[in-house]
Structure formats: C-alpha cells, structure tokens
N, C-alpha and C positions, 0 to 999 in steps of 0.2 A: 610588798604585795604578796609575796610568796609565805612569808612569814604568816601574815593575817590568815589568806585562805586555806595555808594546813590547820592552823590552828582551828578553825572553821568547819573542819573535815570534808572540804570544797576542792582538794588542790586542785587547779587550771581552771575553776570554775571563775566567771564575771562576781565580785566584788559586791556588798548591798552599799547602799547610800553612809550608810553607819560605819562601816568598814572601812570605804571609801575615805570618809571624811579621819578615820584614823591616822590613815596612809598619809592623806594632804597636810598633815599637824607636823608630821614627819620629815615631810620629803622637801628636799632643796634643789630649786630650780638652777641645776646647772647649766643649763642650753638657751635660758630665756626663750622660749617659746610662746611664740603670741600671733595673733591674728594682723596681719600690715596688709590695709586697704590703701589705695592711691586713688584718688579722685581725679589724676590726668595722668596719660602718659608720660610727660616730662618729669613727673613724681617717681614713676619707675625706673626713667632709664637716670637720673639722681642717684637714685639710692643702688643699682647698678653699680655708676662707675665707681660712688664710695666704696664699693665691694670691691673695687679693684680689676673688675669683668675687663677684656679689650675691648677696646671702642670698636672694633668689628663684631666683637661678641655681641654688643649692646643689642646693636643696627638689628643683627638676628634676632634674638631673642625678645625685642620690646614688643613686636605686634602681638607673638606668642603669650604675653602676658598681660594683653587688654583684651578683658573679656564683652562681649557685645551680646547687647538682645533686639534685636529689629523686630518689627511689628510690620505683617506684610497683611492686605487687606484682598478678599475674595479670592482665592486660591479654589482653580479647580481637584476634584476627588482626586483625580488621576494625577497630576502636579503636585500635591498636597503627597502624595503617595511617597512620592520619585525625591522629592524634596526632602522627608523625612529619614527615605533608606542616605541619602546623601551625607546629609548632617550628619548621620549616625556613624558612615563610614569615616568620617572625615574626625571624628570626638567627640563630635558637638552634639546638639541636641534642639528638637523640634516638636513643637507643641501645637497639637491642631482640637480640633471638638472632638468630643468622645465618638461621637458617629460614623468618624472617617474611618474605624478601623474595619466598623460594622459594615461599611460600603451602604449605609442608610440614607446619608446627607450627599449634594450636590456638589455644594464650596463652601468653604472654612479660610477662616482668618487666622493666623500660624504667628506661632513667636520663633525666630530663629537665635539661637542661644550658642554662641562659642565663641572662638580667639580672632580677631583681626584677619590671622595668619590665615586660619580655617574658612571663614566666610570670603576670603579673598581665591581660596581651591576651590568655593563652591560657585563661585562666578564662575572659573574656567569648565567646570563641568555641567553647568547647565545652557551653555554656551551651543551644545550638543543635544540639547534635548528637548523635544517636539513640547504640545500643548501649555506653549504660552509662555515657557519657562526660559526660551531664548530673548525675548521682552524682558519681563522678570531679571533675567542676569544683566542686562543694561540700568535697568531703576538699580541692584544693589549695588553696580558698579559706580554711580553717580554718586549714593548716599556714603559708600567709602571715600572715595575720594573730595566729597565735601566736607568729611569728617578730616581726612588726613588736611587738608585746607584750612581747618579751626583751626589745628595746632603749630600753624604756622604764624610770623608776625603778619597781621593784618594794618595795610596801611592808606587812610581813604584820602586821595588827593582828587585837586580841582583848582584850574585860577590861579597858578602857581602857588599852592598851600598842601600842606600836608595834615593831616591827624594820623599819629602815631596811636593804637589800638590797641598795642602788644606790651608798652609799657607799664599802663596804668587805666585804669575806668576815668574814662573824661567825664565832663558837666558840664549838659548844656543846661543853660539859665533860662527861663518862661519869662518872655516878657510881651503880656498882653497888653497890645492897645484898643481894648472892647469898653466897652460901659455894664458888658455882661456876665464877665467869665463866672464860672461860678466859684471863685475863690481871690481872685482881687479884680474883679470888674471894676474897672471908673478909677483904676489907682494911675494907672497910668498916660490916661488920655492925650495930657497934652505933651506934645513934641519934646519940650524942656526936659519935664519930666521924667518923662521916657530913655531920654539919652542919660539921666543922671541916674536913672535907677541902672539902667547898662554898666556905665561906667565902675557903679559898687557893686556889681555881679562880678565884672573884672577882676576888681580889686581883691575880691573872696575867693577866686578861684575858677572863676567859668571858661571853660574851654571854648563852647560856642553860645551863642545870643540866639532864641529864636524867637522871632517877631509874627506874634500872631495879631490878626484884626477882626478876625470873625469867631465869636466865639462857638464852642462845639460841645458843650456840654447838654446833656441830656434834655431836651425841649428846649432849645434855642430857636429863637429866629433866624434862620436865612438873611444876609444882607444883599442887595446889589455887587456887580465886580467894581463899579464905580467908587460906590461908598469903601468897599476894603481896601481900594488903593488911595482912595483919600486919606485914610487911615495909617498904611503903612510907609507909604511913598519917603513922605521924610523925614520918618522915623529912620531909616535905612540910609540914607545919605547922608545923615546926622551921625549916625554911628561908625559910617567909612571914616570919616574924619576922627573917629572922636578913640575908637575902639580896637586893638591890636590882635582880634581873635575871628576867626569867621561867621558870619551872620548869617542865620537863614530866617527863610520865608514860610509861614507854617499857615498855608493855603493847600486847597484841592479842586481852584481852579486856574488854568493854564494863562490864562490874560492878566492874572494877580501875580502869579509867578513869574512873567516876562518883565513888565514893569516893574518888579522888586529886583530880578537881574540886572536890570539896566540901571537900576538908579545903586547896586553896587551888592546885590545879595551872593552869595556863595553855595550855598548849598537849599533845596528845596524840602521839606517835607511834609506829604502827601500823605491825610490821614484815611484816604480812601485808596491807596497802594495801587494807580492806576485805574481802576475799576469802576470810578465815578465820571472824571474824562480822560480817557486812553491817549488826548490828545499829550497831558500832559506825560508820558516819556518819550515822545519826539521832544516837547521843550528842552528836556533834560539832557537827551543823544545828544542836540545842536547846540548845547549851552557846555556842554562837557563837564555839569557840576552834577557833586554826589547826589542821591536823592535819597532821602527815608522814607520807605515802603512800609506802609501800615497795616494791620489787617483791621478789618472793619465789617460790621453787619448792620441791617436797620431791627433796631431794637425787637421787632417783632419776628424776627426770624432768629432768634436769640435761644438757639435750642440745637443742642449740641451730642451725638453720641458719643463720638473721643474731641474733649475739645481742645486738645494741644495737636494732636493728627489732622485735624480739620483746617485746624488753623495754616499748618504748614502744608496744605494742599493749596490751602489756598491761595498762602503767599509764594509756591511754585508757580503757580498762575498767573502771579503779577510780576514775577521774575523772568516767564515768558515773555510776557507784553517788552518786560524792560530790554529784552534781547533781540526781539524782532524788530525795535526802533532805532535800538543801536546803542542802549547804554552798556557799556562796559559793566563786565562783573564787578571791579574794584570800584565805580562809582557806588552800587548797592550797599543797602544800610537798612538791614529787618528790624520791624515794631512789631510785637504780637498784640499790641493796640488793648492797653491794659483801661477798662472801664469801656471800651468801644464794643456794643452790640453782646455784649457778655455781663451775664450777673455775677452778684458777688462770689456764688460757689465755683464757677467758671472763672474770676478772675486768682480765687486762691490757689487753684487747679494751675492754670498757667505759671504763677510766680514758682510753685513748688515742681514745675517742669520745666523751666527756663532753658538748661541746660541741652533738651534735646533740642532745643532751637537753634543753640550755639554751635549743633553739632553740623548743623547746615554747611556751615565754613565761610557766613558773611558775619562782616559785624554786628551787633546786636546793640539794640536800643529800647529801652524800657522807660515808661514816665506812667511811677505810680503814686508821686508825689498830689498827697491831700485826696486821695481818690476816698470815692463815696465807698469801696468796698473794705476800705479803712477804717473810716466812721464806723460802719455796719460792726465790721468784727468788735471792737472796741466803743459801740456807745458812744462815740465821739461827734461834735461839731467840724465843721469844715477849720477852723482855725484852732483846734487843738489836739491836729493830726500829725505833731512836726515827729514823734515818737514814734509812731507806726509806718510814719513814711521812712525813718532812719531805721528800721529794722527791714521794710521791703525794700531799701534803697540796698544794703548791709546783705540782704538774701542773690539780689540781685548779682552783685558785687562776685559773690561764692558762687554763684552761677557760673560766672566765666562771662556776661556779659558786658559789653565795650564801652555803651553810654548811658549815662541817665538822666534823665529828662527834670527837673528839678524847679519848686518855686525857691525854697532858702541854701542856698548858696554855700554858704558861710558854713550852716550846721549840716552840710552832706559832705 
C-alpha cells in the first residue's frame, strides 16, 4: 500500500478502487481474517473453548458476545430520553423517532441494541428510575431470562412421559378424523383406519399422534361437543393399545378434551390458546398434561401492525391464563398458529421470524404442513405442497423450533 500511494503522489492518502484492487492481486492473507457470525450462543462459547479460553473465561465473556435488539412499544418522551443517555453509557445503543430529540413527539417505540452483558446493567439501573421505567426493567427482565431459558434443554413431561426438546425437532403426525379437513378429509373416518394410518405415522417416525375431529380449516362448519367425541372417543383408546408415542387431542373445547383424557389422551392442543373457553386450562392444571397454546384470530380481525410482536402479546395472554389456573410453565408448548387468522404475507412474515418466538424460552410448535399460504407462494394445489412444506418445515427446523406439526411423516 505504501508502494502504490507514493507512486501516486498520495503518500498516507486512502487508496482508489483501481489501486486498491492492485494491492489485493498482491497481498496474502496471512491472518485469515473474516467475518464469524453465530446464530446461538452455544455457537460462541464452541468456538471459545476450541480457542482454548478457560471455562471461567467462557462463562464471562459469552453474554458479552451476544448481541441483542429488543423492540419496546410506547415509551414515554421523558423515558425514551433516560433510556437512550443509559444505553449509551452502557456501549449500547438506542433508537427512538426522530422527534424525541426535537421534544416535538409524546411516546416513541425504541430499539434497544447491545450485549446480553449490557442490557442485563440496564435492568439494574432503571430499577431506580421514575416514569414507568421501574415496570419497564421488570418486562426486560422477564424477556432475558426467558431467553437465557431457550438455551437451556427444554423438556415437556406429563402422565409419566417425557419429550425430550433439546435433542432433536420432534414430529407430531395430523391425524384427522373429519369428513372435512381441507387436505385429507374423509381419509380417515373409520376407527380401523385411523389406527392403521397411526400406526405408519409410527413406523416413519412420529413422535406424537394428534387426533383431530373437528375440522378448522378456513369456512368450516362447527360440529356438536357430542358429534367430536363420537369421532374421537375410539380413535384414542384404540391407539392406547395399539401405539408407543403420546397422543393428543386437537380440540378447543374442554368437554372434548376431558373425554379424550379419559379414554387415554396425553397432551391437549388448543388452537384457540385458551381464549375461546378459559375453562379449558383449569382442564389442563387438573389433568397435569402439556397443552399447546395457539395463537389465533377470526379471520376478519386479520390485520396486523407488527405481526410477530402482536402475536406474542398475545400468547403472553394466554400464558397468563395458563398460570393463574395452575399450569405449570413446563406443561406449555407455543403455536404461532400458522394459517390461523393471518394472511399469507403474515404467515411468510412469521416463518421468517420464528426465532424471536423461540426466544420466549417455551418450546415451539409450528404446523405449516400443505398450508394454503404454500399453494399461494408457489401456484400450488393442496396435494402438491409436500416441497414447500419440506422447505417451511427445513426453515422451521433453523429456527430453533421443538415440534412440527406434519401430514407426511416419512418425507419430514
């Protein structure tokens, strides 16, 4: 470089692109110098101890080196202020609307941007500080600690059974007994059947069985609680006997749910995440089995400013309910309810934010198998979506999310 720019009559002067690109023809990369992103912390502190770091040093240094951006919603002028000199002293950095500086705007929505280490000092210091911001340091303080929670083994037990989380992404198998679903309605109906298509779900690999009766697809009919237990009742008794992986019951209402326990269900999920009948997480506290929490909207309320932020409002909501009944956090099991009350830009929006959902620190469950917003991207019919379901299943997967909800078995 020094060579070039005398030659140039520039000495100490910045390099042109032409010059530059002489240098690069030349020059050997003796340092290997390159860009190393980690997509989890366990990726850091890997590549740490390969360095040889002490495993004290690690402990140190790992939160220091996960960088975080929170998204905090209506923040007042004066908070917004206090927050930003905070971050700043701290390394970090804080993003609000251009008017907060002007003192022109009210409240402003803030990106909080630094290390684990640093957002973990800003809890202690706003701990101490008036206009809202002692609230505030309780909400960050949760979303850390349900973060440091994701990167823990997560492990959902019930009924003397366990799922193991931390392993591997399990597969539960769809096994509808409707006349309507909108992807194998009427395949299932009879009892026989049912257990035989179960038992090749097995066979391929399914971790759980879930037995649905009523189907939920967009403009269904409503059945009876009577009719869905006619339906399920001994499907589920049939597969006690017949099937060595846990069974659930994929209702959202509590009298379907009780009957399908009894006649030998294990786990419940609720595609309306409490919020249809509340009754159903008392079922859940008193039965002591996991339950999947959905998020869900009625199609016409299907309108969204952030709609992965929305979503997990909402399923704090239902995570409420599930704690004031008495479910245990380790029974819970999040669905960002993918085709539920959301269109297909919304549903692409989710897949490609999965991740902050995992960040919650419950297991996640995703079913985006043959979804209409599949078809949509790809021009596709409902039975020649197994491709775009193995690439959102495959997204999923890299997500860091636990389960996936699945029609083929075999090819997920």
């Amino acid at each position: 470089p020094e060579r070039v720019g005398a030659d140039a009559g520039r000495a100490g002067q910045p390099l042109t692109d032409v010059e530059m690109a002489e240098v690069e023809s030349v020059m050997t990369w003796e340092h290997r110098v390159y860009v190393r992103r980690f997509g989890h912390p366990t990726e850091l502190e890997k590549e740490m101890t390969a360095l040889g770091v002490d495993p004290v040093g690690v402990g140190l240094m790992k939160p220091k080196g996960d960088f975080l951006t929170l998204k905090v919603h209506d923040v007042s002028l004066q908070a917004a202020h206090i927050l930003k000199q905070e971050m700043l002293s701290l390394g970090g950095e804080a993003v609000v609307h251009k008017e907060v500086s002007m003192l022109t705007i009210e409240r402003s929505d803030m990106l909080l941007m630094g290390t684990q280490r640093q957002l973990e000092r800003l809890v202690k210091k706003l701990r101490m500080q008036p206009f809202g911001l002692k609230r505030l340091a309780q909400e960050l303080e949760q979303v850390l600690r349900g973060l440091e929670r994701s990167r823990r083994p997560l492990i959902v037990s019930g009924r003397g059974w366990q799922l193991d989380c931390s392993k591997k992404t399990l597969v539960m198998g769809i096994l509808n007994v409707t006349p309507d679903s909108f992807s194998d309605g009427g395949r299932w109906m009879d009892p026989e059947a049912a257990v035989a298509r179960a038992r090749e779900m097995v066979e391929e690999g399914a971790d759980i069985i879930d037995v649905g009766g009523e189907s939920t697809r967009p403009g269904h009919v409503p059945i009876s609680v009577e009719e869905e237990i006619r339906r399920v009742e001994p499907v589920i008794r049939c597969l006690k006997a017949e099937v060595d992986v846990p069974i659930s019951i994929d209702t959202y209402k509590p009298e379907v749910a009780l009957r399908a326990l009894e006649a030998g269900a294990d786990l419940i999920n609720d595609i309306w995440g409490f919020r249809r009948h509340p009754e159903m997480a008392q079922v859940a506290a008193e039965a002591g089995v996991p339950v999947v929490v959905q998020h869900n909207r009625p199609m016409e309320m299907a309108a969204y400013d952030d709609v992965m932020g929305e979503i997990i409002q909402e399923l704090r909501n239902s995570i409420d309910m599930a704690r004031q009944a008495g479910v245990k956090d380790e029974q819970l099991i999040l669905d960002p309810g993918i085709g539920f009350g959301k269109r297909p830009e919304h549903n692409l929006e989710v897949m490609r934010r999965l991740d902050e959902l995992v960040a919650l620190g419950y297991p996640v469950l995703v079913g985006p198998s043959r979804k209409s917003f599949i078809g949509q991207a790809l021009q596709l019919p409902v039975h020649d979506r197994l491709e775009g379901t193995a690439a959102a299943v495959a997204l999923a997967v890299a997500k860091g999310c636990h389960i996936v909800r699945v029609h083929d078995v075999k090819e997920m």
